[in-house]
N, C-alpha and C positions, 0 to 999 in steps of 0.2 A: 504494500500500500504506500503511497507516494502523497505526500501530505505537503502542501502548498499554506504559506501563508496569504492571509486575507488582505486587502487592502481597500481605500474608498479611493472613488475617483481622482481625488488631490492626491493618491499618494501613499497618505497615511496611513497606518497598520488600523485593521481594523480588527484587532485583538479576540480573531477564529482562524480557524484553522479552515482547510479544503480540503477534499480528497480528488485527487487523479479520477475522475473519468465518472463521476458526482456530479448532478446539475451546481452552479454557482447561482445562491439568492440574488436574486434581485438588487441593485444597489451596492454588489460586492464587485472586485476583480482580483485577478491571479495577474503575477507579475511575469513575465517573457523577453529575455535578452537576447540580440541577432547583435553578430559580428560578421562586419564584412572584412575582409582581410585582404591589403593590398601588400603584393609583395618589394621587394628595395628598389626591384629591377623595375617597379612601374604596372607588372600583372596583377590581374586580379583571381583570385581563387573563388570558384564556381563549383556549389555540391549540386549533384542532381537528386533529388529525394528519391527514396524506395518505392517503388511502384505498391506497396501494398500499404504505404501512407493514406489516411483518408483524405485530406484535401492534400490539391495539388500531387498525386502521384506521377512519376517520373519524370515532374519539371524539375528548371533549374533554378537556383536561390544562390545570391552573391551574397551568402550566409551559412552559418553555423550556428544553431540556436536553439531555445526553448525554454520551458518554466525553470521559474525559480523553485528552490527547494527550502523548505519550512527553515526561517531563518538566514536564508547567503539574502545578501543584496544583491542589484541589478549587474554591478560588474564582477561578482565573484561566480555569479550565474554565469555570464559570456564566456571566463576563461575557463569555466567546467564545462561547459557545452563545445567550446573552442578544443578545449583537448579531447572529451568525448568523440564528436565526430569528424573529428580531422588528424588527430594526431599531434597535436599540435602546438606546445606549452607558449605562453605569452604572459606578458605581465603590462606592455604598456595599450591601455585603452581609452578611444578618444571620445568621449560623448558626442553620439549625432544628432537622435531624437528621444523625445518620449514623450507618446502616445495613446491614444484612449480606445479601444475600439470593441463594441459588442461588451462581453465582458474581462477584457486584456487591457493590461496595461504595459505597453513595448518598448523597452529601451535599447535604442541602436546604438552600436559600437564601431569605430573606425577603429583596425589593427594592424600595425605597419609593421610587419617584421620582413627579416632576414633567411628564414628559418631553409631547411632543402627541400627543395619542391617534390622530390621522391619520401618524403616523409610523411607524406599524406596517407591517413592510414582510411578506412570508410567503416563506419560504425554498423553493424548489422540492425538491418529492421527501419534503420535511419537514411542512407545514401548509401546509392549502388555503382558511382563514377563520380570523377571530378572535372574539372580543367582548371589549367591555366590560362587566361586571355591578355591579350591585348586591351589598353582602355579599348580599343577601336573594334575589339572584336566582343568585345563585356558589353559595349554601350548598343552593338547591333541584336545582341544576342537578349538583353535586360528590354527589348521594344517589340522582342519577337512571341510567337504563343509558345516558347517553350519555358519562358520564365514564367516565375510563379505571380499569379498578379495581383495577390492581396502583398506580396514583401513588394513588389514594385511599387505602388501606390504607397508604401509609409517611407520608400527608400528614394524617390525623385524628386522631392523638396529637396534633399540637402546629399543630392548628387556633384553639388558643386565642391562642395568639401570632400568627398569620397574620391573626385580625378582630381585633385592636387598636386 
């Protein structure tokens, strides 16, 4: 069982706890942190979810993400989920967004490492490929139907800061 803390829309704890796959009352959210990761060299790292994912199965997400776990905050979440399904350990992360949506609350990360591009490991049940792109082939690929398009939607506000 996978116990998620509670939150109100501002944010604030809202001192219940969730359960994993539990309707969420009314008036509460669960907290979810996405890192996109740009590598030194300028690429961007691209998971493709699991096709046996319920939304979005086998699109692409210029992410590594998902809930928080009862108690980490929003960026202790990114680098667990960052190393969960990538392989991936990091420690510097840049705030992009955060977000309201249905009952979510999304906090995006920009993560700029150095790390080896063969070190990408893929999480079972989670991503079944990755890439590396080009902005130029990130930015054709993030506008095309294989991305995912609810992460596109909270990620192209503050795409300006993601190609830097």
């Amino acid at each position: 069982m996978e116990l998620w803390d509670a939150y109100y829309a501002d944010g604030s704890l809202a001192g219940r706890d969730l359960i994993r796959g539990e309707p969420i009352p009314e008036g509460l959210y669960h907290l979810v942190a996405e890192v996109t990761l740009r590598h030194a060299d300028g690429t961007f790292l691209l998971m493709q979810r699991a096709f046996t994912k319920p939304n979005a199965p086998g699109l692409y997400e210029a992410t590594a993400g998902g809930s928080a776990l009862k108690g980490e905050t929003a960026e202790e979440a990114a680098r667990r989920e960052l190393l969960e399904e990538t392989g991936i350990a990091a420690e510097n992360f840049i705030p992009l967004y955060c977000t309201v949506s249905h009952d979510t609350i999304y906090h995006g990360y920009l993560c700029c490492n150095d790390c080896s591009k063969n070190a990408v490991t893929l999480q079972d049940g989670e991503t079944v490929s990755y890439l590396w792109l080009s902005r130029e082939a990130f930015l054709a690929l993030l506008h095309s139907e294989q991305y995912a398009p609810s992460h596109r939607e909270r990620l192209l506000p503050y795409l300006g800061q993601v190609l830097r």
